[in-house]
PDB file of N, CA, C and O in Angstrom:
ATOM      1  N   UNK A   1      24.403  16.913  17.646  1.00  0.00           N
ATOM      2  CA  UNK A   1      23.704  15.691  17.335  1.00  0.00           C
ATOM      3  C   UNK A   1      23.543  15.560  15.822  1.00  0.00           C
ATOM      4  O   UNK A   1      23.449  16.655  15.266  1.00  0.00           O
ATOM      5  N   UNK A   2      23.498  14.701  15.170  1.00  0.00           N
ATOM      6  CA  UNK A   2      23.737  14.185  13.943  1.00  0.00           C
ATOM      7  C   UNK A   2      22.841  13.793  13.104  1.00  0.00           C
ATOM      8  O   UNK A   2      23.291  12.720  12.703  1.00  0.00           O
ATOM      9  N   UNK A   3      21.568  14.033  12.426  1.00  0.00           N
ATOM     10  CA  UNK A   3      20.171  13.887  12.170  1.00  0.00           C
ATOM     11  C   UNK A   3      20.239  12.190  11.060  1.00  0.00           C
ATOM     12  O   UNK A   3      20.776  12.288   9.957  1.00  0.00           O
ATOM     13  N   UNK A   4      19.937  11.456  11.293  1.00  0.00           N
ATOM     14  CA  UNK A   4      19.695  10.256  10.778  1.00  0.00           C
ATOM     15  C   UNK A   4      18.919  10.573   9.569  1.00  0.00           C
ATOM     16  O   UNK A   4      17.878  11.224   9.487  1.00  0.00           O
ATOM     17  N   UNK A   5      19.842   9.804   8.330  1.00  0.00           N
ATOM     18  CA  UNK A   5      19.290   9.560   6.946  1.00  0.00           C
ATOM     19  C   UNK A   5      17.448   9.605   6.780  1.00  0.00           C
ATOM     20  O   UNK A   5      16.990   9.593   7.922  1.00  0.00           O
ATOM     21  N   UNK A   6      16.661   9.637   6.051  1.00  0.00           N
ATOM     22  CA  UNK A   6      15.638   9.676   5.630  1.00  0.00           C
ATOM     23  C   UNK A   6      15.390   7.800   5.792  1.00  0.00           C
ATOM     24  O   UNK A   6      14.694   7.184   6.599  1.00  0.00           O
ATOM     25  N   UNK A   7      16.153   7.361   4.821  1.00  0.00           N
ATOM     26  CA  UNK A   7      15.905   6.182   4.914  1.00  0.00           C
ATOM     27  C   UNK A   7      16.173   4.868   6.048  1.00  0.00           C
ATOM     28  O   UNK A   7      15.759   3.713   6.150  1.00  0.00           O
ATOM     29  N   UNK A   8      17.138   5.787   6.843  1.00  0.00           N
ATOM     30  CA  UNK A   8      17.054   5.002   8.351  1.00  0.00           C
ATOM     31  C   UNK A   8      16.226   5.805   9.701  1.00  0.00           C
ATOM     32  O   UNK A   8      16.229   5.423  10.871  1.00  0.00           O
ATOM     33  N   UNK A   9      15.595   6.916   9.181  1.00  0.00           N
ATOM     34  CA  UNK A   9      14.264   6.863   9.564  1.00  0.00           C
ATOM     35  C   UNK A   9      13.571   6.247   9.463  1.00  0.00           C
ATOM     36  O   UNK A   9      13.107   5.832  10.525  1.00  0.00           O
ATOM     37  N   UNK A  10      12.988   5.729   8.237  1.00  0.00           N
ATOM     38  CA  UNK A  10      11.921   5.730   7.588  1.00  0.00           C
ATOM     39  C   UNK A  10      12.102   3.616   7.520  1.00  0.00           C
ATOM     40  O   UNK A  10      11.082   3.164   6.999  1.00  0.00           O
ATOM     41  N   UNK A  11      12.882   2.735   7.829  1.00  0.00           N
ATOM     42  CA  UNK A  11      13.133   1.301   8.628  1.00  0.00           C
ATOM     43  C   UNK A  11      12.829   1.289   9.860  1.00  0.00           C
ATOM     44  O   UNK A  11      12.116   0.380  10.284  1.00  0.00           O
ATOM     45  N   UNK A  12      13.284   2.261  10.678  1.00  0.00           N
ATOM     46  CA  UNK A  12      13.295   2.299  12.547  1.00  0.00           C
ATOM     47  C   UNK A  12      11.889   2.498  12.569  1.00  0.00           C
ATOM     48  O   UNK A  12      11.276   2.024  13.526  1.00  0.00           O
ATOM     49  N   UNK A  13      11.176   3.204  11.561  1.00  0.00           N
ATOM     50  CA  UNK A  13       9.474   3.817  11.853  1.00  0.00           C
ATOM     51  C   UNK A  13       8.909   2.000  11.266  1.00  0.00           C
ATOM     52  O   UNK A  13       8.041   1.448  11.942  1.00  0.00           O
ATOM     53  N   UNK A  14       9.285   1.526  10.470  1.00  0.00           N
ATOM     54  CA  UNK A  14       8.657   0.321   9.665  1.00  0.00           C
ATOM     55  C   UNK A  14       8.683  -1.079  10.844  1.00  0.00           C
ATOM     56  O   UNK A  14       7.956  -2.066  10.734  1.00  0.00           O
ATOM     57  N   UNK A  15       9.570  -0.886  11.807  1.00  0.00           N
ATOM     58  CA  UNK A  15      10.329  -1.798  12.833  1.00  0.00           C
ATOM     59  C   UNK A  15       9.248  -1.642  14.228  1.00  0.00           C
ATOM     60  O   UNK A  15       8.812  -2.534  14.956  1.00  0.00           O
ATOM     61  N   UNK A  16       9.011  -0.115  14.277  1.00  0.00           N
ATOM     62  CA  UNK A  16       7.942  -0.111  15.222  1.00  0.00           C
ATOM     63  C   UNK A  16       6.481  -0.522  15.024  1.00  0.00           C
ATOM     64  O   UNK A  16       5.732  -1.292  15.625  1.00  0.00           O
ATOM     65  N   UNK A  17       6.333   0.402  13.794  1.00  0.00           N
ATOM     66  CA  UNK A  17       4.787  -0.658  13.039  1.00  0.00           C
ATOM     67  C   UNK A  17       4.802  -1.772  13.139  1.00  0.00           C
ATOM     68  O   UNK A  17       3.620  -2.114  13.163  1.00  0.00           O
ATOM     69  N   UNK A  18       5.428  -2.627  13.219  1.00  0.00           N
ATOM     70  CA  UNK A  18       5.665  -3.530  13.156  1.00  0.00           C
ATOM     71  C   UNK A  18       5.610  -4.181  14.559  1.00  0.00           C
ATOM     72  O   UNK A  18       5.108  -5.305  14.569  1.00  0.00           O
ATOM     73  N   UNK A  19       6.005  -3.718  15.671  1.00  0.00           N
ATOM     74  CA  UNK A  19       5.493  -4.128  16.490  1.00  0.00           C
ATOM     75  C   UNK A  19       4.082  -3.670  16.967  1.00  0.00           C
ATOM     76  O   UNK A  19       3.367  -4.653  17.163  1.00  0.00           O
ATOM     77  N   UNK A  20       3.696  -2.938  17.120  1.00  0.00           N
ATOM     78  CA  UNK A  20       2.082  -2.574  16.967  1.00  0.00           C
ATOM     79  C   UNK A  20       0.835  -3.521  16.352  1.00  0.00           C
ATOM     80  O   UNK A  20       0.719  -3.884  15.181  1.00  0.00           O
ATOM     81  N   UNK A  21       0.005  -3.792  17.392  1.00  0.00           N
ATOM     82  CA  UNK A  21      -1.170  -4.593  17.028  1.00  0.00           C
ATOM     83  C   UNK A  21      -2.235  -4.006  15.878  1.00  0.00           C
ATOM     84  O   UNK A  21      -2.794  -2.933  16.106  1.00  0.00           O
ATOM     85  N   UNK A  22      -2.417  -4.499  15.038  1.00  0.00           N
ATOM     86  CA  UNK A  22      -3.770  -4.055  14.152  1.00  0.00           C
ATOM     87  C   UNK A  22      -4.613  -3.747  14.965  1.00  0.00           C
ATOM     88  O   UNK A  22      -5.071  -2.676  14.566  1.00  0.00           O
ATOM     89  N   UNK A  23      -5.270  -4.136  16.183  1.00  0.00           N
ATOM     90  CA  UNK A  23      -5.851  -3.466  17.089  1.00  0.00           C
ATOM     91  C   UNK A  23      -6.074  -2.270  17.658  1.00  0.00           C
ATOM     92  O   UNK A  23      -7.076  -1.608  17.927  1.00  0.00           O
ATOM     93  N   UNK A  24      -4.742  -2.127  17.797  1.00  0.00           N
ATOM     94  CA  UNK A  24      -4.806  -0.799  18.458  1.00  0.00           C
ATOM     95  C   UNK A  24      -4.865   0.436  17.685  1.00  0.00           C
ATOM     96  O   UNK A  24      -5.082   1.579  18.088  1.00  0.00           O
ATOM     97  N   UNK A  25      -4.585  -0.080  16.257  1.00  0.00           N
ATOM     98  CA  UNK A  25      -4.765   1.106  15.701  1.00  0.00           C
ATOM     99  C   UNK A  25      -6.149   1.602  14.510  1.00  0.00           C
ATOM    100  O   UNK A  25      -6.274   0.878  13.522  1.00  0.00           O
ATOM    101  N   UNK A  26      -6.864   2.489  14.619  1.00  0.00           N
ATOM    102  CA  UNK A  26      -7.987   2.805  13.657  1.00  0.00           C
ATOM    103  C   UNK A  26      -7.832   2.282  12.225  1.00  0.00           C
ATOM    104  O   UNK A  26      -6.717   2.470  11.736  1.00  0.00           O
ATOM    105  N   UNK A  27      -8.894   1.557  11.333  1.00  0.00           N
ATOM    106  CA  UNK A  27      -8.756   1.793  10.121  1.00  0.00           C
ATOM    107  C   UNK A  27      -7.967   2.419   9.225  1.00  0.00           C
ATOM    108  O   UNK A  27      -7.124   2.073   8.398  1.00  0.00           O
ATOM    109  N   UNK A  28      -8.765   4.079   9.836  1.00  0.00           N
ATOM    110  CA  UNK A  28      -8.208   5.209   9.135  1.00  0.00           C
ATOM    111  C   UNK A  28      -6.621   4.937   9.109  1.00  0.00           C
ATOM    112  O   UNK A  28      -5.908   4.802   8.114  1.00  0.00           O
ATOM    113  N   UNK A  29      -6.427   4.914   9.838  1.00  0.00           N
ATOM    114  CA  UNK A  29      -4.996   4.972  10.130  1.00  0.00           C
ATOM    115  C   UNK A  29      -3.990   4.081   9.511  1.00  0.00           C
ATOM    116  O   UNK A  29      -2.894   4.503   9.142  1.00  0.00           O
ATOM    117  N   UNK A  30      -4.340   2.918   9.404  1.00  0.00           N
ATOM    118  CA  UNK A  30      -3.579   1.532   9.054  1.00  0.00           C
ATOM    119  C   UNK A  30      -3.752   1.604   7.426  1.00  0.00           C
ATOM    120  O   UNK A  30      -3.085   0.901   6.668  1.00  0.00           O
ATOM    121  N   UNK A  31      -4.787   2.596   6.969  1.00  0.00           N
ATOM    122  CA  UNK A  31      -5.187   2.440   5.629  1.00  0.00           C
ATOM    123  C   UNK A  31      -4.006   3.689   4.898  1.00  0.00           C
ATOM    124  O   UNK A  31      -3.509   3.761   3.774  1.00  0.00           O
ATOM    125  N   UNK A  32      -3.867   4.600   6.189  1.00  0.00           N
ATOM    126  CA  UNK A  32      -2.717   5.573   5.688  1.00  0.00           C
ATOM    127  C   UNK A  32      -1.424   4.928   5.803  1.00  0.00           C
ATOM    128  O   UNK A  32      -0.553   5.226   4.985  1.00  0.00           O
ATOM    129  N   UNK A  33      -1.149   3.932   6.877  1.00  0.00           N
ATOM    130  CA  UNK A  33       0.440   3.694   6.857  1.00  0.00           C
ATOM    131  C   UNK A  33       0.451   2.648   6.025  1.00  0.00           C
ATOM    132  O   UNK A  33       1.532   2.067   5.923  1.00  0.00           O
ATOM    133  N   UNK A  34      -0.496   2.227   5.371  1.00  0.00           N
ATOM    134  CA  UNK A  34      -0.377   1.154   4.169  1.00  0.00           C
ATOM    135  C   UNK A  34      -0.014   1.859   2.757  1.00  0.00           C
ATOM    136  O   UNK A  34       0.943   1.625   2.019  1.00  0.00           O
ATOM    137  N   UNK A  35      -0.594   2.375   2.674  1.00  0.00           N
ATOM    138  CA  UNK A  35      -0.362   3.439   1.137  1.00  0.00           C
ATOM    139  C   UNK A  35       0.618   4.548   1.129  1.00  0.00           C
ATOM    140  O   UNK A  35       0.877   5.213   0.126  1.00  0.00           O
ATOM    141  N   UNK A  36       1.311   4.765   2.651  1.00  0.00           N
ATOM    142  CA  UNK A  36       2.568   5.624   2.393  1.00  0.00           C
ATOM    143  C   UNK A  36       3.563   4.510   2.304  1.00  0.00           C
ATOM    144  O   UNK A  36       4.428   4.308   1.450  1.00  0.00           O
ATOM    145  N   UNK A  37       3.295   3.934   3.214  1.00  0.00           N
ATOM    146  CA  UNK A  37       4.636   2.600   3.030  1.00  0.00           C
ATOM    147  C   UNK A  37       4.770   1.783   1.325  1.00  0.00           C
ATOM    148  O   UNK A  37       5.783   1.425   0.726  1.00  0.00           O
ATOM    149  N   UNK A  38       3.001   1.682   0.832  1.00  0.00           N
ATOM    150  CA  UNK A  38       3.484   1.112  -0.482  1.00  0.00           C
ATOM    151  C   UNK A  38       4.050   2.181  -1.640  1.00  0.00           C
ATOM    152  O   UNK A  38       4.722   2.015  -2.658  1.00  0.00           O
ATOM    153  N   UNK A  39       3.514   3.248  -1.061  1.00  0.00           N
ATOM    154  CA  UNK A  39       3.988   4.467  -2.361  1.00  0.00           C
ATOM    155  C   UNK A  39       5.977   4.734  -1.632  1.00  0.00           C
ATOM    156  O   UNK A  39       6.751   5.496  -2.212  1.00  0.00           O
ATOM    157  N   UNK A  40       6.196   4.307  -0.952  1.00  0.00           N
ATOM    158  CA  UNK A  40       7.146   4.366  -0.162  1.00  0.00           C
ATOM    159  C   UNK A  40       8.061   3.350  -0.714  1.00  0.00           C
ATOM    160  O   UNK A  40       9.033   3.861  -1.271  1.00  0.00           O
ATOM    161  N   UNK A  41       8.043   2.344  -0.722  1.00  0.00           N
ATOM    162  CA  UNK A  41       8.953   1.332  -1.131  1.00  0.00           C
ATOM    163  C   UNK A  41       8.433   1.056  -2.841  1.00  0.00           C
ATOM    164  O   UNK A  41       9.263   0.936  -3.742  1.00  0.00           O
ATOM    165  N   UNK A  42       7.236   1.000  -3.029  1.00  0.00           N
ATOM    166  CA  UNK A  42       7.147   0.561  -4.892  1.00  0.00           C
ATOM    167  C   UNK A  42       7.035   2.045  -5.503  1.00  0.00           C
ATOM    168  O   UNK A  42       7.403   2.104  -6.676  1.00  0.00           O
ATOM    169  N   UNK A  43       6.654   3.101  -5.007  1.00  0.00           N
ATOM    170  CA  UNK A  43       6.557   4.200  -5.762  1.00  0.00           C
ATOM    171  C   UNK A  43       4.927   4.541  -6.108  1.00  0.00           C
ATOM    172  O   UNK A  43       3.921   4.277  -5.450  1.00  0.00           O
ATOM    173  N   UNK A  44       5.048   5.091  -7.140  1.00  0.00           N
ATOM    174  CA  UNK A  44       3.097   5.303  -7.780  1.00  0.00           C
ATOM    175  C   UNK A  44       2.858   3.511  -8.404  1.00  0.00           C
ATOM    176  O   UNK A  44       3.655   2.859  -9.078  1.00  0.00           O
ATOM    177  N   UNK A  45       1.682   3.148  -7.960  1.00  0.00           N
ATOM    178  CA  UNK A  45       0.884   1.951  -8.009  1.00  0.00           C
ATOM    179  C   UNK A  45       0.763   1.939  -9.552  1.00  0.00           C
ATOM    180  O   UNK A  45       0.838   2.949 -10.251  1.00  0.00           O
ATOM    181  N   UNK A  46       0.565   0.663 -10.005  1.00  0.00           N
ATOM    182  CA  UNK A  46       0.584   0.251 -11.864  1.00  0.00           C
ATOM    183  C   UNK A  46      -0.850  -0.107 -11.757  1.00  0.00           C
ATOM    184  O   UNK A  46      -1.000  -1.295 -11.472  1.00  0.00           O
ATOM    185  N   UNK A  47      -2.023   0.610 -11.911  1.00  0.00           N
ATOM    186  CA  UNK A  47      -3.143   0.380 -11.893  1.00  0.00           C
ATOM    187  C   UNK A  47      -3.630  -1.371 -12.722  1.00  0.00           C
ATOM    188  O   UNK A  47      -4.454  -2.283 -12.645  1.00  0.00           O
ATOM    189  N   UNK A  48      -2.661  -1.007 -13.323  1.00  0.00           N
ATOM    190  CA  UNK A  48      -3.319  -2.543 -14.368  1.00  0.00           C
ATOM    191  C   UNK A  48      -3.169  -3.640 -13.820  1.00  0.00           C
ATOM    192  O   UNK A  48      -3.709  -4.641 -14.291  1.00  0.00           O
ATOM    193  N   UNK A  49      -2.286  -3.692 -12.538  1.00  0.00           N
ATOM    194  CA  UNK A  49      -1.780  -4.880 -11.570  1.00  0.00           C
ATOM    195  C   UNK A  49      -2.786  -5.344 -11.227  1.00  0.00           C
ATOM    196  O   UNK A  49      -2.965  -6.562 -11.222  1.00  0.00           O
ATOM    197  N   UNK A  50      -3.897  -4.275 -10.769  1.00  0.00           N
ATOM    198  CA  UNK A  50      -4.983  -4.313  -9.500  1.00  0.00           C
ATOM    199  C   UNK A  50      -6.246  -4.973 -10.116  1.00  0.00           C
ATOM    200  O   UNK A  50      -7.303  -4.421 -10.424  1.00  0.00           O
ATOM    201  N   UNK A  51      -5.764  -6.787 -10.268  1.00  0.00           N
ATOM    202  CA  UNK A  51      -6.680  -7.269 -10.900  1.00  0.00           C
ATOM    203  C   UNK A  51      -7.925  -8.217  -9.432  1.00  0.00           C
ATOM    204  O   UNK A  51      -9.034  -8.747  -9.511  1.00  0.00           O
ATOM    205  N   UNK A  52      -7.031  -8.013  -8.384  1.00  0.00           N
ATOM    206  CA  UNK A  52      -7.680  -9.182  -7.292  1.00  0.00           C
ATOM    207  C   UNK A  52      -8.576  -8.188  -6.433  1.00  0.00           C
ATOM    208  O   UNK A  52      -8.060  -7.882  -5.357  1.00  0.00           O
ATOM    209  N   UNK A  53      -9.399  -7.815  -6.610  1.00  0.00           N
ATOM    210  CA  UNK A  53     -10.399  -6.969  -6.174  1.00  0.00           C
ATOM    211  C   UNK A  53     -11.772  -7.380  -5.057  1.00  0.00           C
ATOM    212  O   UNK A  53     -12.931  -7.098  -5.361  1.00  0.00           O
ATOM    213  N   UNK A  54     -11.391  -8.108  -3.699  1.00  0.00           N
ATOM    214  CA  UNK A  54     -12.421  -8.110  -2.811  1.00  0.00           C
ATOM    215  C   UNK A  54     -12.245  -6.396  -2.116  1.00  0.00           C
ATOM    216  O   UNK A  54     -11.502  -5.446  -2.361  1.00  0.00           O
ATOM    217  N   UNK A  55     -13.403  -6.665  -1.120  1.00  0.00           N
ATOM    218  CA  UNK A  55     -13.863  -5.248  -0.563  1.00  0.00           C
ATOM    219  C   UNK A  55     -12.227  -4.405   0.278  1.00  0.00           C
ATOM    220  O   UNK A  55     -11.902  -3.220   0.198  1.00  0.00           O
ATOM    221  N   UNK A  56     -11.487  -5.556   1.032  1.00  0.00           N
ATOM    222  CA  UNK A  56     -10.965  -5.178   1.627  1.00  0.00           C
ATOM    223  C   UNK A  56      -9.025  -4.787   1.009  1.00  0.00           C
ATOM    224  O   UNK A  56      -8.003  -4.414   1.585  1.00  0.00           O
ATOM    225  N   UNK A  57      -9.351  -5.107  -0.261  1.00  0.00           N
ATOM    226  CA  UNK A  57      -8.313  -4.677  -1.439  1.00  0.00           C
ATOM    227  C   UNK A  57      -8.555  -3.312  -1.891  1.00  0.00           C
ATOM    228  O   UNK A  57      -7.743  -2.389  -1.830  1.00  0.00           O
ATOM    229  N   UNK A  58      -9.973  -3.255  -2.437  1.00  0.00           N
ATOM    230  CA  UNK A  58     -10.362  -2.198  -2.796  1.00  0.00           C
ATOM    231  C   UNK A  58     -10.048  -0.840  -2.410  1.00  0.00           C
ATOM    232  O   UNK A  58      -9.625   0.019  -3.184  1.00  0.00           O
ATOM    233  N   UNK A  59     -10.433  -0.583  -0.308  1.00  0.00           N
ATOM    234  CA  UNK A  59      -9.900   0.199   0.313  1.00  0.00           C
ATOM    235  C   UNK A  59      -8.543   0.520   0.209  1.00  0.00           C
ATOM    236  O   UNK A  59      -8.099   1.639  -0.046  1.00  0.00           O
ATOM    237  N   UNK A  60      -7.868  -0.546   0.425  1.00  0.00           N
ATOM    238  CA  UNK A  60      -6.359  -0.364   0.159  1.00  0.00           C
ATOM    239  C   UNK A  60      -6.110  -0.038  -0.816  1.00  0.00           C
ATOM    240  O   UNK A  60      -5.740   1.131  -0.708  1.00  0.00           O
ATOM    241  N   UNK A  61      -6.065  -0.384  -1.926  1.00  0.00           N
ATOM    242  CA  UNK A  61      -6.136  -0.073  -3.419  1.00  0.00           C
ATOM    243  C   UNK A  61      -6.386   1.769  -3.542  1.00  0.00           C
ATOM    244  O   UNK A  61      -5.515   2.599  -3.802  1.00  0.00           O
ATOM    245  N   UNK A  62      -7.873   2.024  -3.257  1.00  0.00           N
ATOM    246  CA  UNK A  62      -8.101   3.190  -3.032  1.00  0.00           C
ATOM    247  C   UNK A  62      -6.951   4.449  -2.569  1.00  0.00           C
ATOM    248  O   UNK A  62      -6.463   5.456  -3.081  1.00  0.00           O
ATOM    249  N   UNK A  63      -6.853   3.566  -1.049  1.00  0.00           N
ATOM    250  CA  UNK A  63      -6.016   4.600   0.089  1.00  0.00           C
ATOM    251  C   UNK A  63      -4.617   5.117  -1.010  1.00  0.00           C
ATOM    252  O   UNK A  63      -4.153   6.256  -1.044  1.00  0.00           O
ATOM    253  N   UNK A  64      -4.183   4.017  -1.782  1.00  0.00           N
ATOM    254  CA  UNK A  64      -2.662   4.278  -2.494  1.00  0.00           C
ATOM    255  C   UNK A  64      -2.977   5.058  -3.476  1.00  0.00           C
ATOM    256  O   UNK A  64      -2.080   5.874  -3.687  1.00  0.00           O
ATOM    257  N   UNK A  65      -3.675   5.137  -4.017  1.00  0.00           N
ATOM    258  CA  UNK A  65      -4.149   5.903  -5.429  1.00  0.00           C
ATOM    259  C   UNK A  65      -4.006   7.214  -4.667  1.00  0.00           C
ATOM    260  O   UNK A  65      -3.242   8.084  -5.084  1.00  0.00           O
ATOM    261  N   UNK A  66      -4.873   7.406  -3.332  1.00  0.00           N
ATOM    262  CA  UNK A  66      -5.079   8.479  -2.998  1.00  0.00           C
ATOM    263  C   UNK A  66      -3.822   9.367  -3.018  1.00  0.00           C
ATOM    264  O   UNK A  66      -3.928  10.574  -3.233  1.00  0.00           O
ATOM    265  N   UNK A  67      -2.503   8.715  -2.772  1.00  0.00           N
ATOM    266  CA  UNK A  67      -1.309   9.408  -2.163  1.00  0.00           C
ATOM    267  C   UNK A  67      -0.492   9.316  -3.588  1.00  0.00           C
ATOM    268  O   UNK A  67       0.575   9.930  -3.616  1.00  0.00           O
ATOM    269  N   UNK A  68      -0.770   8.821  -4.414  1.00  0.00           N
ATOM    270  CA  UNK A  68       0.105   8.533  -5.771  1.00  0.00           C
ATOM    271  C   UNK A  68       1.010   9.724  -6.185  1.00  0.00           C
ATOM    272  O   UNK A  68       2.143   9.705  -6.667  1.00  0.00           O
ATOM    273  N   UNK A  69       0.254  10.698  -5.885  1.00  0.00           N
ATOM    274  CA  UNK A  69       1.208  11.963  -6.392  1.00  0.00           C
ATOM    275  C   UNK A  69       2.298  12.567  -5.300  1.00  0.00           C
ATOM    276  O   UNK A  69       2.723  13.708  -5.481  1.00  0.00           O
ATOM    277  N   UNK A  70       2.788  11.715  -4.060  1.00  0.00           N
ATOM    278  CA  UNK A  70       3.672  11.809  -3.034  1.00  0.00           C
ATOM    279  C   UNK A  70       4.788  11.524  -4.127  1.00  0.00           C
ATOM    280  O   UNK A  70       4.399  10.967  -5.154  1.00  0.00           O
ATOM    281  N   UNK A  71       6.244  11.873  -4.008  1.00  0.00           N
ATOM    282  CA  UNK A  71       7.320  11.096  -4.071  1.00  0.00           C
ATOM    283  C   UNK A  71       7.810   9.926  -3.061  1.00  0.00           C
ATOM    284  O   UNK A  71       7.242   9.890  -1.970  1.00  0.00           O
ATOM    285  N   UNK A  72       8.846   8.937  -3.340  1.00  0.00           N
ATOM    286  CA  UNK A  72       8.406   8.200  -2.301  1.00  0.00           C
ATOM    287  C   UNK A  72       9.272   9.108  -1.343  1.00  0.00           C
ATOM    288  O   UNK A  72       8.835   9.012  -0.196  1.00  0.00           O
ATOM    289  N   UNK A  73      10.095   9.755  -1.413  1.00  0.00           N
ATOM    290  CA  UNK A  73      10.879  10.424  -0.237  1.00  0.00           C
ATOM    291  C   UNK A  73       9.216  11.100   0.627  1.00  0.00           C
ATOM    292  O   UNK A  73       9.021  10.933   1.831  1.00  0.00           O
ATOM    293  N   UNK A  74       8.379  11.710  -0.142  1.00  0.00           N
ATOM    294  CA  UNK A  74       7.575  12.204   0.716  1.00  0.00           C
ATOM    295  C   UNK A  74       6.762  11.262   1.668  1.00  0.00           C
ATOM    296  O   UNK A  74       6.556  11.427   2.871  1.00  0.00           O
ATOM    297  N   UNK A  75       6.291  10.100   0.753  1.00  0.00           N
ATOM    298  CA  UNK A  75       5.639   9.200   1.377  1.00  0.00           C
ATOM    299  C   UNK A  75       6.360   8.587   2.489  1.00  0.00           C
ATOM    300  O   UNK A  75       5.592   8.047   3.286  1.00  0.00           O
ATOM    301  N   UNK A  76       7.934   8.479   2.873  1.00  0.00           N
ATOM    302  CA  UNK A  76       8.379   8.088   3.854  1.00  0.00           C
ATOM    303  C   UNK A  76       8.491   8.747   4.705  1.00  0.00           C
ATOM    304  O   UNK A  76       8.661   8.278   5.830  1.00  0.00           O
ATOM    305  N   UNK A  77       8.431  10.213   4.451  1.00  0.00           N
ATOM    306  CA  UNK A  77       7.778  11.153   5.598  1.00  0.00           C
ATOM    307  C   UNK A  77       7.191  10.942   6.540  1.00  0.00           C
ATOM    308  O   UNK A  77       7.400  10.628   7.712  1.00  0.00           O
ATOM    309  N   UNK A  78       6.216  11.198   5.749  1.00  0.00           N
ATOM    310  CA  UNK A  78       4.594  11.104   5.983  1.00  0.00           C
ATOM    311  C   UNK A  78       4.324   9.924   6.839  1.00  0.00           C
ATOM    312  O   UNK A  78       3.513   9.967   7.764  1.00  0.00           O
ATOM    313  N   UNK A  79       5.112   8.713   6.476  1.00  0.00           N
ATOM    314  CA  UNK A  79       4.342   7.587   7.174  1.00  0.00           C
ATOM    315  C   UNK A  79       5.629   7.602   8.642  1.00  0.00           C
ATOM    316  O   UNK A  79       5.296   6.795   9.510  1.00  0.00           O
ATOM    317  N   UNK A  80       6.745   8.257   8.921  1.00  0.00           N
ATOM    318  CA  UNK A  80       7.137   8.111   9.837  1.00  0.00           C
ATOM    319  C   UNK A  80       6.393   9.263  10.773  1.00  0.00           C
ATOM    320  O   UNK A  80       6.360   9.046  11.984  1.00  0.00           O
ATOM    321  N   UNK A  81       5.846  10.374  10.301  1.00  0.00           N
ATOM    322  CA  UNK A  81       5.210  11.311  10.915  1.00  0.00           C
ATOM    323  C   UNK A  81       4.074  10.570  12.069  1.00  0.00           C
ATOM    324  O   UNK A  81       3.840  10.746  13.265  1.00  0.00           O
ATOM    325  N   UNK A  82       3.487   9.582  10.905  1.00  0.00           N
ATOM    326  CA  UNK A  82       2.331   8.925  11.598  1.00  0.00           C
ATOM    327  C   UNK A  82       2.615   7.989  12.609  1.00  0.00           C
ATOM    328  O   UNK A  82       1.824   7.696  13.505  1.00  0.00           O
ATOM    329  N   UNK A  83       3.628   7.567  12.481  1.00  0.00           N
ATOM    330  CA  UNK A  83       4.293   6.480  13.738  1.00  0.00           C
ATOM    331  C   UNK A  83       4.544   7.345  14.590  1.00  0.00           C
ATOM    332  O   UNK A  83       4.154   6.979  15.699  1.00  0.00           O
ATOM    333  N   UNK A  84       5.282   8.886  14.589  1.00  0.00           N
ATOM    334  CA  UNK A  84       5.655   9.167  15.571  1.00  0.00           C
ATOM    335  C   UNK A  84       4.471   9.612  16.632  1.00  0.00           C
ATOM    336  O   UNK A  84       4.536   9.618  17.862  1.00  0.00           O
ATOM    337  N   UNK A  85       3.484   9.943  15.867  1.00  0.00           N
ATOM    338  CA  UNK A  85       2.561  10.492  16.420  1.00  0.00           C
ATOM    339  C   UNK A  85       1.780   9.921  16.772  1.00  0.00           C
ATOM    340  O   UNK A  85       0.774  10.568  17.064  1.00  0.00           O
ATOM    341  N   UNK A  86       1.711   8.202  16.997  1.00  0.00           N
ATOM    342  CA  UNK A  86       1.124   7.425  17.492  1.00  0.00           C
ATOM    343  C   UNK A  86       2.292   6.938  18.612  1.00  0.00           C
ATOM    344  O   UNK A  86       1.818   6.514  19.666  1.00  0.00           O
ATOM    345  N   UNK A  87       3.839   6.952  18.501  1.00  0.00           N
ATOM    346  CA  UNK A  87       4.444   6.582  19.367  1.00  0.00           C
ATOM    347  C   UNK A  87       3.937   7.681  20.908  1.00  0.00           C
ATOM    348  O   UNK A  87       3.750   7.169  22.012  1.00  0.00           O
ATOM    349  N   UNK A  88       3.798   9.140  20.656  1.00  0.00           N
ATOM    350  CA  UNK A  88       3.773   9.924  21.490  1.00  0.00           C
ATOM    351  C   UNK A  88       2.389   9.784  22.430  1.00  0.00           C
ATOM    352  O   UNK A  88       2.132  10.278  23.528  1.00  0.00           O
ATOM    353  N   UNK A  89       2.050   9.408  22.053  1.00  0.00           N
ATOM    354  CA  UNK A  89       0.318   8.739  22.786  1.00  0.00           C
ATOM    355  C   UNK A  89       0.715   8.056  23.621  1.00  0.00           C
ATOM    356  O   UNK A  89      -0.071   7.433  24.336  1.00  0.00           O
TER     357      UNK A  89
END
């Protein structure tokens, strides 16, 4: 068997999120596949961007900072890890 690229992992995991309700999934959770996916596709966040600041930016904002020091190869890991492990539920 033939192990699929990182990065066509890491679409097939973005395709299922994607079908998944904000509902069903925790905060916690949506706040992690937000900040691996953005450290994932833009890389480490340009702090000076982060001028539009309500409460629910903030968190997000936060969550990415948190992971900044991922590469994005790691961050696409990481965030397919979390799909899978919500697919297996």
């Amino acid at each position: 068997m033939i192990e699929k690229d990182l990065d066509t992992r890491f679409i097939e995991a973005v395709a299922v999120a994607a079908e998944m309700l904000q509902s069903e999934l925790p905060q916690d959770v949506q706040l992690r596949l937000y900040a691996f996916y953005k450290q994932a596709t833009f890389g480490t966040m340009d702090y000076h961007q982060a001028s539009n600041y309500d409460l629910r930016n903030a968190f997000k904002t936060n969550a990415w900072m948190q992971i900044s020091h991922l590469s994005i190869d790691e961050a696409k890991e990481c965030y397919i890890e979390i799909i899978n492990s919500i697919n297996k539920k």
